[in-house]
Backbone as CSV, one residue per row, in Angstrom:
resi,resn,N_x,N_y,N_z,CA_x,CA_y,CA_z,C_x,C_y,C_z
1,UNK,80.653,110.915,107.497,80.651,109.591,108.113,79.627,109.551,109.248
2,UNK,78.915,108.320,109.585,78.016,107.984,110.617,78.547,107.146,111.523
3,UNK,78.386,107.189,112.831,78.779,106.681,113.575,77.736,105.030,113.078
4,UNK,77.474,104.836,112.249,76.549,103.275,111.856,77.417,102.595,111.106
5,UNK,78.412,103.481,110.375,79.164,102.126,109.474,80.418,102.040,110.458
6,UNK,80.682,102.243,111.467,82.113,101.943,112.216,81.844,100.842,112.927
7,UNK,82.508,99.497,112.746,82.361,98.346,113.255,82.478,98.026,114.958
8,UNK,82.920,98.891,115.455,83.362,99.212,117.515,83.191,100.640,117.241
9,UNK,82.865,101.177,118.631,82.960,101.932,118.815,83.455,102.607,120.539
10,UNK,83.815,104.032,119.815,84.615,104.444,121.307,86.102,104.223,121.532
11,UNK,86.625,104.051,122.727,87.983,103.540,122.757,88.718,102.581,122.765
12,UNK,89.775,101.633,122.374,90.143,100.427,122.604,91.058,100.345,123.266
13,UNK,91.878,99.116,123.333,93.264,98.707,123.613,93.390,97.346,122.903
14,UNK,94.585,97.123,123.168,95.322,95.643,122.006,95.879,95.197,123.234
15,UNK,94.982,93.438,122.725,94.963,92.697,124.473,96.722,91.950,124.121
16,UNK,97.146,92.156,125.145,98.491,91.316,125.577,98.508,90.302,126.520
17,UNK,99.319,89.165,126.359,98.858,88.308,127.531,99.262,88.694,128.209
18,UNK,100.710,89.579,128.548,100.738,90.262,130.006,99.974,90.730,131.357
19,UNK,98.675,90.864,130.386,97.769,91.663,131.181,96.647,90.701,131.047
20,UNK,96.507,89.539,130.540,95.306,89.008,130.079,94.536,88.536,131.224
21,UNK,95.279,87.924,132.213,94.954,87.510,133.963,93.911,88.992,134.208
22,UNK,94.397,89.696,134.194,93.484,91.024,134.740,92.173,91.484,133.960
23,UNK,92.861,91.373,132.787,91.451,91.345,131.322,90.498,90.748,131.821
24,UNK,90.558,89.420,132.127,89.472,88.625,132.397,88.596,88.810,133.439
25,UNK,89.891,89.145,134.440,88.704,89.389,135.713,88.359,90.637,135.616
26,UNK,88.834,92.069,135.463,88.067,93.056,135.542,88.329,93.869,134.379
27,UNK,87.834,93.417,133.492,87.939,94.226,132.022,87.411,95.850,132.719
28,UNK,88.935,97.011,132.460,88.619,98.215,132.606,87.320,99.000,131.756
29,UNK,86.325,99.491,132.891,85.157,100.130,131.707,85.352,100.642,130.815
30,UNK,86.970,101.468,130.518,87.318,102.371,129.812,87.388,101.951,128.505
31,UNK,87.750,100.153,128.503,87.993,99.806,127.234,86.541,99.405,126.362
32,UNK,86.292,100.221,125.471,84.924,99.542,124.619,85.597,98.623,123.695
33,UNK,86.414,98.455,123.197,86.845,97.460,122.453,87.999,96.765,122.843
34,UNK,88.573,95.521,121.788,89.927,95.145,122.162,90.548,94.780,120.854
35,UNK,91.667,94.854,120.451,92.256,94.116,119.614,93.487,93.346,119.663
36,UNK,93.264,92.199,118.954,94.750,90.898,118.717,95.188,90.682,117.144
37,UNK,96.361,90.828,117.287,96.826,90.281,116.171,96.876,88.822,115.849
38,UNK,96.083,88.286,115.199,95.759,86.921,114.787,96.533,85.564,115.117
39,UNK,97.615,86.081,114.664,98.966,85.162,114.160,99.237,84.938,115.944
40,UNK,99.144,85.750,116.823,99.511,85.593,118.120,98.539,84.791,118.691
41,UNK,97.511,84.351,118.528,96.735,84.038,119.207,95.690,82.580,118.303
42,UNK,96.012,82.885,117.105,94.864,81.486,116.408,96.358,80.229,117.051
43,UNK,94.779,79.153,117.115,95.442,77.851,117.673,95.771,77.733,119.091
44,UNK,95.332,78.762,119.904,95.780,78.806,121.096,95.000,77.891,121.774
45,UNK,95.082,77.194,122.412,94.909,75.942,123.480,94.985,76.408,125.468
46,UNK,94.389,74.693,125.990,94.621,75.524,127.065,93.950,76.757,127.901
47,UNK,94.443,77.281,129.289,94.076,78.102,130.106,94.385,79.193,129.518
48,UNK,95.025,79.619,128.778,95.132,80.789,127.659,93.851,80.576,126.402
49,UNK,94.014,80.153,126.114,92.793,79.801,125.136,91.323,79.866,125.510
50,UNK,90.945,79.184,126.663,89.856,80.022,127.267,89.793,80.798,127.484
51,UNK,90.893,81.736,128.201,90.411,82.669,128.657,90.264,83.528,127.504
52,UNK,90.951,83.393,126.386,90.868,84.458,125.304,88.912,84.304,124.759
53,UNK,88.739,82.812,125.256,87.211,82.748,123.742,86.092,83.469,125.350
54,UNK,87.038,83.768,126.147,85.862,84.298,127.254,85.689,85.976,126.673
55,UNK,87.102,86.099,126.621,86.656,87.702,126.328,85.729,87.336,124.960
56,UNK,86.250,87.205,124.062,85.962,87.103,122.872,83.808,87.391,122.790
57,UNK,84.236,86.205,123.392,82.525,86.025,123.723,81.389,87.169,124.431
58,UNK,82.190,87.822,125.131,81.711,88.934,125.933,81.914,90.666,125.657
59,UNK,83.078,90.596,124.495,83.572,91.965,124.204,83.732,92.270,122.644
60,UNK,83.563,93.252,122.028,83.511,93.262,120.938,85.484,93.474,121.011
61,UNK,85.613,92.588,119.543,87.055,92.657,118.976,87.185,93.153,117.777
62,UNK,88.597,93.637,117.442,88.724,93.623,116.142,90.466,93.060,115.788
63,UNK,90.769,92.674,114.599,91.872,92.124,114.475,93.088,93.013,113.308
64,UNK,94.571,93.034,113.883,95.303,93.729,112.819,96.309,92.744,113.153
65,UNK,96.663,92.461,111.516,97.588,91.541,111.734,98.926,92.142,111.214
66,UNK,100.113,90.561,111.284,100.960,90.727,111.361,101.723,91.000,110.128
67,UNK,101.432,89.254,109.540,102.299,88.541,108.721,101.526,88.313,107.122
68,UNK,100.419,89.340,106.900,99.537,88.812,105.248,100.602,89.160,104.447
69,UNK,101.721,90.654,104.827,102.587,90.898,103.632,101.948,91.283,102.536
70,UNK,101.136,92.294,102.440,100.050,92.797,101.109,101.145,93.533,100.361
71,UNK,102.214,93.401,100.631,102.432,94.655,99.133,103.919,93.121,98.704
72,UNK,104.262,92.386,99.583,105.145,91.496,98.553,105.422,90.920,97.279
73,UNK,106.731,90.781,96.922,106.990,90.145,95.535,106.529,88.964,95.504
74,UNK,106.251,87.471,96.564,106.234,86.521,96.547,104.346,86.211,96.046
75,UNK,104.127,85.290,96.005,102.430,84.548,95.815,102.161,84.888,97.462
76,UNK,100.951,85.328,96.565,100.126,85.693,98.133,99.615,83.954,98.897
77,UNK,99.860,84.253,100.252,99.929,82.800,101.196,98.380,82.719,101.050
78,UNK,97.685,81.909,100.106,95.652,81.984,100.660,95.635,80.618,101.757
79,UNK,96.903,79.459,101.402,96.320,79.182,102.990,96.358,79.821,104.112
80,UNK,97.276,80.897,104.195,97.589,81.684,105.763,95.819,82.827,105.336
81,UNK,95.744,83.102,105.074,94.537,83.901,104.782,92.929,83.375,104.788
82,UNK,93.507,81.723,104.542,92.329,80.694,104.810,92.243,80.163,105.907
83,UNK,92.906,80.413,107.085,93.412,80.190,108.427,92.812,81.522,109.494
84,UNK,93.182,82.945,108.542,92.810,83.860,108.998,91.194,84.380,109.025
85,UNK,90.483,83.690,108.211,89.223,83.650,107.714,88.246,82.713,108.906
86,UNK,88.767,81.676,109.527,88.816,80.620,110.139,88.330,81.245,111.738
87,UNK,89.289,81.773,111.702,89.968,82.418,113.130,89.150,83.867,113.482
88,UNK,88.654,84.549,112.300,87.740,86.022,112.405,86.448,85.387,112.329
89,UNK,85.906,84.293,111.631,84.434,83.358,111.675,84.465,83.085,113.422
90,UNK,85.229,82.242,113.671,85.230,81.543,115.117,85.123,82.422,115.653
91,UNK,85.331,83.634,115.984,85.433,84.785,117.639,84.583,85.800,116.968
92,UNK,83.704,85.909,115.837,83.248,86.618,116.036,83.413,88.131,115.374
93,UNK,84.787,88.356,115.129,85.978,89.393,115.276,85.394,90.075,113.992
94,UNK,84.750,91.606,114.099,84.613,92.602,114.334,84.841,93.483,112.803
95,UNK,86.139,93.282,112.335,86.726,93.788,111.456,88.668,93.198,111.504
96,UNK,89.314,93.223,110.285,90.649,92.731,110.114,91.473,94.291,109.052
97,UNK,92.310,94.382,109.781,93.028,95.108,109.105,94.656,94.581,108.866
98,UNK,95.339,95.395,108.216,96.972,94.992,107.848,97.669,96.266,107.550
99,UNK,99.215,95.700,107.462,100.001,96.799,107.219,100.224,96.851,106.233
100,UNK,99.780,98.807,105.369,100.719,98.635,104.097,101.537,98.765,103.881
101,UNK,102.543,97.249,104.006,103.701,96.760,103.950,104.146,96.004,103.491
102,UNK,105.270,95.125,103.524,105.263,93.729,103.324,106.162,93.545,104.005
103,UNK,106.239,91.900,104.442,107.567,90.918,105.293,107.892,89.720,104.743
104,UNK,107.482,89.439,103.900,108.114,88.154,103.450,108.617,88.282,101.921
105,UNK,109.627,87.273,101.601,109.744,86.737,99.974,109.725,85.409,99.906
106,UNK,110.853,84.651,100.304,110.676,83.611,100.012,110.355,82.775,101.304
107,UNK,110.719,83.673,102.501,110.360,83.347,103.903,110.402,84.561,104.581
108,UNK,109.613,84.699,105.785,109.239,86.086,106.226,110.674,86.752,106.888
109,UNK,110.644,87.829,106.971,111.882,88.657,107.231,112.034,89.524,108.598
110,UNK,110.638,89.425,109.091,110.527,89.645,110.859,110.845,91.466,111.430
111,UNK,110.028,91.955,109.826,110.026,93.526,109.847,109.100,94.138,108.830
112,UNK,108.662,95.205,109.341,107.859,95.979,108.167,108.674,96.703,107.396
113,UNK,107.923,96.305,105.961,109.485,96.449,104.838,108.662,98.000,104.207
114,UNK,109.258,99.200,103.485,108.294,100.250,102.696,108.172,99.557,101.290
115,UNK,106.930,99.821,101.212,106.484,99.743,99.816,106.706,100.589,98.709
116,UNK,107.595,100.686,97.970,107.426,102.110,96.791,106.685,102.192,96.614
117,UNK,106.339,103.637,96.851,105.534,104.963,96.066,105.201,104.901,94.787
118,UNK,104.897,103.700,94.186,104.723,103.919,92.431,103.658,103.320,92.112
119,UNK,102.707,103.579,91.087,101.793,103.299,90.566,101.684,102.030,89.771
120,UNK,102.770,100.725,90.002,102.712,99.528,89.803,102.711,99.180,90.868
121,UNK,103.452,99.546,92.244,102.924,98.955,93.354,101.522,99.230,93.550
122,UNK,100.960,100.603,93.102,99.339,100.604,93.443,98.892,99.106,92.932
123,UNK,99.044,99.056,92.119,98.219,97.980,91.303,98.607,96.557,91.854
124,UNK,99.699,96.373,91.781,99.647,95.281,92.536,99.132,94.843,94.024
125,UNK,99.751,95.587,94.816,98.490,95.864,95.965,97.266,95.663,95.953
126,UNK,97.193,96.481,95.234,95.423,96.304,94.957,94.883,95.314,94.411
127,UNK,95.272,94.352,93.228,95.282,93.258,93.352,95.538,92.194,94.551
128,UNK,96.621,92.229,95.332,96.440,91.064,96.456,95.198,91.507,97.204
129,UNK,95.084,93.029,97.566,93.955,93.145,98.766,92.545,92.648,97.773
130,UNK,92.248,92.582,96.587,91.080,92.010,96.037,90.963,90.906,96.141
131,UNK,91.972,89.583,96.206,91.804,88.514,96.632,91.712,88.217,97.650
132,UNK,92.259,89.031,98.952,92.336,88.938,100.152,90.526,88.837,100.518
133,UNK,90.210,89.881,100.033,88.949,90.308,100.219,87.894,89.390,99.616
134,UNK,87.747,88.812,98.681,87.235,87.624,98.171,87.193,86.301,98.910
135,UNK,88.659,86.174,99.671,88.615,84.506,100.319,88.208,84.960,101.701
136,UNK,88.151,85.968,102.096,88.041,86.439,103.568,86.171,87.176,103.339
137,UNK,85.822,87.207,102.517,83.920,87.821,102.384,84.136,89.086,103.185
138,UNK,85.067,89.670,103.026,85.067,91.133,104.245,85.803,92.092,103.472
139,UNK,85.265,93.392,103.870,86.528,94.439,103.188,87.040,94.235,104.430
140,UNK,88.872,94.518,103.834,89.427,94.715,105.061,90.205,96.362,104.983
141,UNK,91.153,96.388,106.503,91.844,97.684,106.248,92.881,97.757,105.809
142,UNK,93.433,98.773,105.472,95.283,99.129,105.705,95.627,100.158,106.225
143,UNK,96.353,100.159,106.835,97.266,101.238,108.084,98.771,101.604,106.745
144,UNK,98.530,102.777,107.194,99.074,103.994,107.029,100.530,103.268,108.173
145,UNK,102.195,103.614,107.790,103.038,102.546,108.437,103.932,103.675,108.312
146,UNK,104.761,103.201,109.209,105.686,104.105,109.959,107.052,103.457,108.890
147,UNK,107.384,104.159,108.503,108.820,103.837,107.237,110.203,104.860,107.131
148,UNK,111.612,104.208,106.928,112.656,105.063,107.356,112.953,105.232,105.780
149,UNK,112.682,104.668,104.684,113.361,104.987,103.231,112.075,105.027,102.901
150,UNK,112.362,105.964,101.402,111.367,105.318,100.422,111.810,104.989,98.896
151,UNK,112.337,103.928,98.754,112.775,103.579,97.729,111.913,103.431,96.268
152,UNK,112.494,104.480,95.150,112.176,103.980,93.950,110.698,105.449,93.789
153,UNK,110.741,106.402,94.992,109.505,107.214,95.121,109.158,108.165,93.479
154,UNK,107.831,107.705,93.200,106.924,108.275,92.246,106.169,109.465,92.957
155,UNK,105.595,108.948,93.765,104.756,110.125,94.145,104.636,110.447,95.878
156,UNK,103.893,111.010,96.353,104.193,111.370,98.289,103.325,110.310,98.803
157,UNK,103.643,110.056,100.161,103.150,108.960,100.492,101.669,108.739,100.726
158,UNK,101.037,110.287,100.784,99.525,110.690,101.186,99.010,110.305,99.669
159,UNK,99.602,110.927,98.580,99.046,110.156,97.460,98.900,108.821,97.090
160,UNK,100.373,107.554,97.723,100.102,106.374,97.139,99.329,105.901,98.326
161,UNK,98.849,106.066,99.588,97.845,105.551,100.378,96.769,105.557,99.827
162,UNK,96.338,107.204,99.158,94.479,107.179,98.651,94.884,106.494,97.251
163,UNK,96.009,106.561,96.549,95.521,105.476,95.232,95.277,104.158,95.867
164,UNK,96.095,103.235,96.758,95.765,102.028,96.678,94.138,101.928,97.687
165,UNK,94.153,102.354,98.550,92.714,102.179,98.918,91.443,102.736,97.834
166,UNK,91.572,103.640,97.166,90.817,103.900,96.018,91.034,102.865,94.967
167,UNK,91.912,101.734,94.288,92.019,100.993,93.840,91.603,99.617,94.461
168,UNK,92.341,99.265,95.659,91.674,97.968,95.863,89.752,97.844,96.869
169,UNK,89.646,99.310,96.444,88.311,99.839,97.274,87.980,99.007,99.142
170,UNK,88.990,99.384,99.819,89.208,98.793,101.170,89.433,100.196,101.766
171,UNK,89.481,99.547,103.690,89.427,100.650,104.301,90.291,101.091,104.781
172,UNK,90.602,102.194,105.610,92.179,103.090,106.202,91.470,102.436,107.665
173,UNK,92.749,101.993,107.918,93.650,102.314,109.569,94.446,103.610,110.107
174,UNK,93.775,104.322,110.391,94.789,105.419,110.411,95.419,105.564,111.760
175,UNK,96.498,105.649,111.707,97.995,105.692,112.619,98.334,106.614,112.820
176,UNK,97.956,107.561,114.374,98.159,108.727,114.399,99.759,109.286,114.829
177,UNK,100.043,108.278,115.463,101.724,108.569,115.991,102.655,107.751,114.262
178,UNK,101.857,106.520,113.432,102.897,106.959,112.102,102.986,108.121,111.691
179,UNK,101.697,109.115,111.587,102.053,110.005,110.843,102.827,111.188,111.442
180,UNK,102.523,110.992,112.723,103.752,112.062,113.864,105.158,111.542,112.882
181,UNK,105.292,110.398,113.662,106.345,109.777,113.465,107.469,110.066,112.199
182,UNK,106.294,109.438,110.769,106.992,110.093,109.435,107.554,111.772,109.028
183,UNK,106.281,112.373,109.693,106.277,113.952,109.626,107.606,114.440,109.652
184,UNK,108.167,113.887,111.030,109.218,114.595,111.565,110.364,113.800,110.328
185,UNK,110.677,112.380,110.625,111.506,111.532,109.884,111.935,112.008,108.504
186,UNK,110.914,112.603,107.750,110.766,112.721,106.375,109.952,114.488,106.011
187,UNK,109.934,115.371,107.181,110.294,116.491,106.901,108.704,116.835,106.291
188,UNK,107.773,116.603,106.401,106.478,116.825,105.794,105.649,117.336,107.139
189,UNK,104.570,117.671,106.542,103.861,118.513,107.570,102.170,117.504,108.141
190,UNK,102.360,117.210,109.351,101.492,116.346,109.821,99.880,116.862,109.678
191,UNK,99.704,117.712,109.762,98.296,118.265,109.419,97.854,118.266,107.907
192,UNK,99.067,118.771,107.138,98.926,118.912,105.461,98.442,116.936,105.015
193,UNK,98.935,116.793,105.806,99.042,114.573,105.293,97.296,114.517,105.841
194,UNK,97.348,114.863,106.990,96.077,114.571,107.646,94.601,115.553,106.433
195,UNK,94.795,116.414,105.784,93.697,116.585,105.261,93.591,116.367,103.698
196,UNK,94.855,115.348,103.618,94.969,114.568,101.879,94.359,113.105,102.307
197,UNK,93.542,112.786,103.770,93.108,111.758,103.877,92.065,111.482,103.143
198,UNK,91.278,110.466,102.452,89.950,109.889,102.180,89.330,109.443,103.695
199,UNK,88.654,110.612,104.118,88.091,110.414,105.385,87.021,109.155,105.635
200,UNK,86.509,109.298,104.473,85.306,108.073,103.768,85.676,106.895,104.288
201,UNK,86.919,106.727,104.375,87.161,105.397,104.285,88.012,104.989,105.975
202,UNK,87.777,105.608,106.946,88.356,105.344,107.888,88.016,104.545,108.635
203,UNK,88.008,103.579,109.148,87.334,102.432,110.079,87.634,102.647,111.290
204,UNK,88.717,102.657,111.554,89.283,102.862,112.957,90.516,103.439,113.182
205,UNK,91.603,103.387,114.094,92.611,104.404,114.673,93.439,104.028,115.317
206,UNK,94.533,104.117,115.146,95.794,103.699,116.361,96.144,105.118,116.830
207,UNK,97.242,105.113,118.251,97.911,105.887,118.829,98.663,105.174,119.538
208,UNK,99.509,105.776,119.743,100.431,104.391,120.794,102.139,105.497,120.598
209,UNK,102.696,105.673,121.433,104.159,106.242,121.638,105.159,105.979,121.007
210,UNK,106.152,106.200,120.911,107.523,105.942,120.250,108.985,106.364,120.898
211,UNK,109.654,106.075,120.252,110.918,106.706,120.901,111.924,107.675,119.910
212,UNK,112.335,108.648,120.768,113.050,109.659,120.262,114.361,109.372,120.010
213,UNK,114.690,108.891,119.006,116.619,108.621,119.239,117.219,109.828,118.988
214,UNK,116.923,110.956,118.034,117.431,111.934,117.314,116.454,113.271,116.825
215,UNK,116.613,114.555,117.303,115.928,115.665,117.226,114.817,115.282,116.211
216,UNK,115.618,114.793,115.005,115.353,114.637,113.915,114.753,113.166,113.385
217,UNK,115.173,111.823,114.520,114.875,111.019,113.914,113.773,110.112,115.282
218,UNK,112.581,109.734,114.943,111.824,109.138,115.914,111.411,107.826,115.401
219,UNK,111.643,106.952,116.474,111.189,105.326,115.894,109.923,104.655,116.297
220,UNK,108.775,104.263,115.672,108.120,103.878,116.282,107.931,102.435,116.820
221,UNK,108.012,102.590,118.221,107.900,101.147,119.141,106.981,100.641,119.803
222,UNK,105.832,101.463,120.289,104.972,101.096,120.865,105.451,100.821,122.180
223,UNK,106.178,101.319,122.534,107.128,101.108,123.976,107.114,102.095,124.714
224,UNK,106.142,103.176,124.640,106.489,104.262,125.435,104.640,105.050,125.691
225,UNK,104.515,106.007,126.656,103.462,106.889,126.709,103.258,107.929,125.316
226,UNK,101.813,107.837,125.146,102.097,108.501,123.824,102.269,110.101,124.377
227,UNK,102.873,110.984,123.775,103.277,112.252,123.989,102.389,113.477,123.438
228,UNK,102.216,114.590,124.025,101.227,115.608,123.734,100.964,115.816,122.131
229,UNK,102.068,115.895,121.440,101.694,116.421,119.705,101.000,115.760,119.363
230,UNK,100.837,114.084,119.335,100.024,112.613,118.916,98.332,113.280,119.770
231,UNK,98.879,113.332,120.562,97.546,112.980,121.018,96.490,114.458,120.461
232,UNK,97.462,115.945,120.206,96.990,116.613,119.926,96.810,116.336,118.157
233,UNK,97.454,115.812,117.699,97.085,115.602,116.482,95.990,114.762,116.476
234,UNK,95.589,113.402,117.186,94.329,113.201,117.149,93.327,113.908,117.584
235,UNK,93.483,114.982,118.658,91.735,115.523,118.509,91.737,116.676,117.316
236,UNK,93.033,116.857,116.302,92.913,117.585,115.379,92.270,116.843,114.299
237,UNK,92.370,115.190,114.157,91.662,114.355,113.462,90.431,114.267,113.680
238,UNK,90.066,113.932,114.826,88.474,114.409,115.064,87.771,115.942,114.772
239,UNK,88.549,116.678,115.020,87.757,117.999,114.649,87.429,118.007,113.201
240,UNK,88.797,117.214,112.006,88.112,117.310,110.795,87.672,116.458,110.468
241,UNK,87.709,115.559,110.461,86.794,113.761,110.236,85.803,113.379,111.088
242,UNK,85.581,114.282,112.160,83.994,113.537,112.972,85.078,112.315,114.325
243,UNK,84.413,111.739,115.215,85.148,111.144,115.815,84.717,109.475,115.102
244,UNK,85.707,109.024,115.369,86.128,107.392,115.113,86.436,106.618,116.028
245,UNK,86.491,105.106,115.733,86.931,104.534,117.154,88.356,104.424,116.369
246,UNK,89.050,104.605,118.213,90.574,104.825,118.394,91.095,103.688,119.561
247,UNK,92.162,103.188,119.016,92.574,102.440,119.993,94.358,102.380,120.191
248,UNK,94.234,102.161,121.896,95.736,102.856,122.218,96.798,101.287,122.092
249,UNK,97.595,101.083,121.154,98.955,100.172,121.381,99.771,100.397,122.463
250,UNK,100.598,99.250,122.973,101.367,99.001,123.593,102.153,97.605,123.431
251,UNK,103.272,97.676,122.904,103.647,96.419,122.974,104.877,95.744,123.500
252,UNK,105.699,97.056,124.009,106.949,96.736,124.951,107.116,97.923,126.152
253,UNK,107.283,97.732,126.912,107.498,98.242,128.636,105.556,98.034,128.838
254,UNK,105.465,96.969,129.160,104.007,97.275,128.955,103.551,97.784,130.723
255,UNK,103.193,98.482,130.764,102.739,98.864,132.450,101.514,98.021,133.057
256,UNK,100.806,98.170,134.572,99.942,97.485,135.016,98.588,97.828,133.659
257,UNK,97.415,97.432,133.622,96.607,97.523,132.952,95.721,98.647,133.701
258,UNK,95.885,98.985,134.597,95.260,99.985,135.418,96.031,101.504,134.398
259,UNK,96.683,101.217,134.619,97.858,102.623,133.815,97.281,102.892,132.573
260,UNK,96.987,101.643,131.620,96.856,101.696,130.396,95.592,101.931,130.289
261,UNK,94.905,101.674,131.278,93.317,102.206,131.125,92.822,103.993,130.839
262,UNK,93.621,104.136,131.700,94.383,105.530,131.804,94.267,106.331,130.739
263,UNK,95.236,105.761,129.767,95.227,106.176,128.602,94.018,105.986,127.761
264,UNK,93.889,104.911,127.684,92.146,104.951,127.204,91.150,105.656,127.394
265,UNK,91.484,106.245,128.603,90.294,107.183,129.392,90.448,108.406,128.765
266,UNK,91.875,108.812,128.116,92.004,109.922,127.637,91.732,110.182,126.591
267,UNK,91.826,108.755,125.683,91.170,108.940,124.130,89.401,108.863,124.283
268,UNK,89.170,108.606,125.567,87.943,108.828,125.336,87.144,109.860,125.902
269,UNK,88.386,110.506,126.661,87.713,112.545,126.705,87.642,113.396,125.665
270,UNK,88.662,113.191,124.303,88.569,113.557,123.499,87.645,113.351,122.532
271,UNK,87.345,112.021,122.451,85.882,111.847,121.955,85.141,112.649,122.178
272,UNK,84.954,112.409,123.673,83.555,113.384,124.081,83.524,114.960,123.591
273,UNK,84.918,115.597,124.061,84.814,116.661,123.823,85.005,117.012,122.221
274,UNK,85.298,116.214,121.046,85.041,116.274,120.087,83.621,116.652,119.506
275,UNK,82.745,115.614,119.927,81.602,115.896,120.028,80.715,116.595,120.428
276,UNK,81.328,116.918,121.820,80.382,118.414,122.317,81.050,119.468,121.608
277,UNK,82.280,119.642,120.941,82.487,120.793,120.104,81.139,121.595,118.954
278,UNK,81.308,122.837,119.142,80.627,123.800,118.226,80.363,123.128,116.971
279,UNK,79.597,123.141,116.356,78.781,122.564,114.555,80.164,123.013,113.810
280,UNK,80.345,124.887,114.545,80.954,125.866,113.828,82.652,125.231,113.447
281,UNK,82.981,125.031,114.502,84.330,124.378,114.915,84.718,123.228,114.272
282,UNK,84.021,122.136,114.084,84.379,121.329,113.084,84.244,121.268,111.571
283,UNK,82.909,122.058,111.334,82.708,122.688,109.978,84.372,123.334,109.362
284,UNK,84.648,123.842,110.460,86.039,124.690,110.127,86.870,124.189,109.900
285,UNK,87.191,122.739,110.097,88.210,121.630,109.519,88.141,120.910,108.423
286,UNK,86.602,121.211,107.991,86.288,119.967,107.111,86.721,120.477,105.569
């Protein structure tokens, strides 16, 4: 991979209006990028609404949404997708990714649902993301998702990720605290998942914390500091994939934006020192 086909680069964060008053006036240097989830923010009006087309205008974005529902039983929504098309034209926005998930049937269900592991969900998938990709003129991504069952399982989850992105030929989100997250949940080994990736296809990166309810069982919330294994599992991602842009979530206890910069600052020591690493040293991952 070249640092030429990655649409941002460096470190991000995912803008909240909590913090958006501060965004505006002193966007932290730390952040090279930003991202919004669509659905939160198209149609916005108002002293919120400027201030969003200010950043917009001044900072590179990228968008992951909420509500497309790519792996559902129901007809795919192309007006919500013709809305979303609308909304990534207007700002500019960078790149769009989604969860491979789904939330709706006959009306949305206000959770990320698992997709079976089977090689008719490949296909179907891969079918919606080909239309997706057609009314939207963009490849888009899919994120790798944090899941407590897996109902109806054909094959491991590292396999039905590279079939459907090898089928609907789109890009990975890769989710470094899902795959903490699942590892532990579902008893698999976080490094073994990490080098069944299609590195080819990585666009960009989450990290973001979770919570521990049970030795055994961890939820991901985006509500917490991310914790040493995550973060060491991402510069274990960089040592074998080259570095990527990474960006840190937060979406409940959210702290001052000074704090969260913080964290940004840290995904972006690892960068560096990714990069100043030995030829030898990453050769050794690949």
């Amino acid at each position: 991979m070249t640092a030429r086909r990655f649409p941002v680069h460096g470190a991000g964060l995912g803008l909240r209006r909590a913090f958006l008053d501060a965004a505006v006036e002193a966007p932290p240097p730390q952040v090279g990028f930003w991202e919004v989830a669509p659905e939160n923010w198209m149609g916005l009006g108002g002293r919120l609404g400027r201030q969003f087309r200010a950043l917009t205008e001044r900072h590179p974005f990228v968008c992951h949404g909420l509500s497309l529902s790519i792996g559902s039983p129901a007809p795919l929504d192309e007006a919500f997708v013709q809305r979303i098309k609308t909304f990534l034209d207007t700002h500019g926005m960078c790149a769009y990714s989604e969860h491979l998930s789904w939330c709706s049937d006959d009306g949305h269900l206000y959770d990320l649902l698992p997709i079976p592991f089977t090689q008719a969900a490949v296909r179907h998938v891969a079918q919606r993301v080909g239309r997706v990709q057609d009314i939207l003129g963009r490849r888009i991504a899919l994120e790798n998702v944090s899941y407590y069952a897996a109902p109806g399982q054909e094959m491991s989850e590292a396999e039905f990720l590279a079939a459907v992105l090898a089928e609907a030929d789109c890009d990975l989100l890769l989710d470094l605290n899902n795959i903490y997250v699942n590892a532990i949940n579902h008893g698999y080994d976080a490094s073994a998942f990490l080098a069944q990736l299609p590195a080819e296809r990585i666009l960009y990166a989450h990290i973001a914390g979770h919570h521990e309810e049970a030795p055994d069982l961890r939820i991901d919330t985006h509500g917490a500091d991310v914790i040493a294994p995550v973060w060491g599992l991402l510069a274990e991602a960089y040592a074998r994939f080259g570095v990527f842009p990474t960006l840190l979530e937060r979406d409940f206890n959210i702290p001052p934006l000074d704090e969260l910069a913080a964290e940004v600052a840290t995904i972006a020591r690892l960068q560096a020192a990714a990069q100043a690493a030995p030829a030898a040293m990453r050769l050794a991952h690949g």
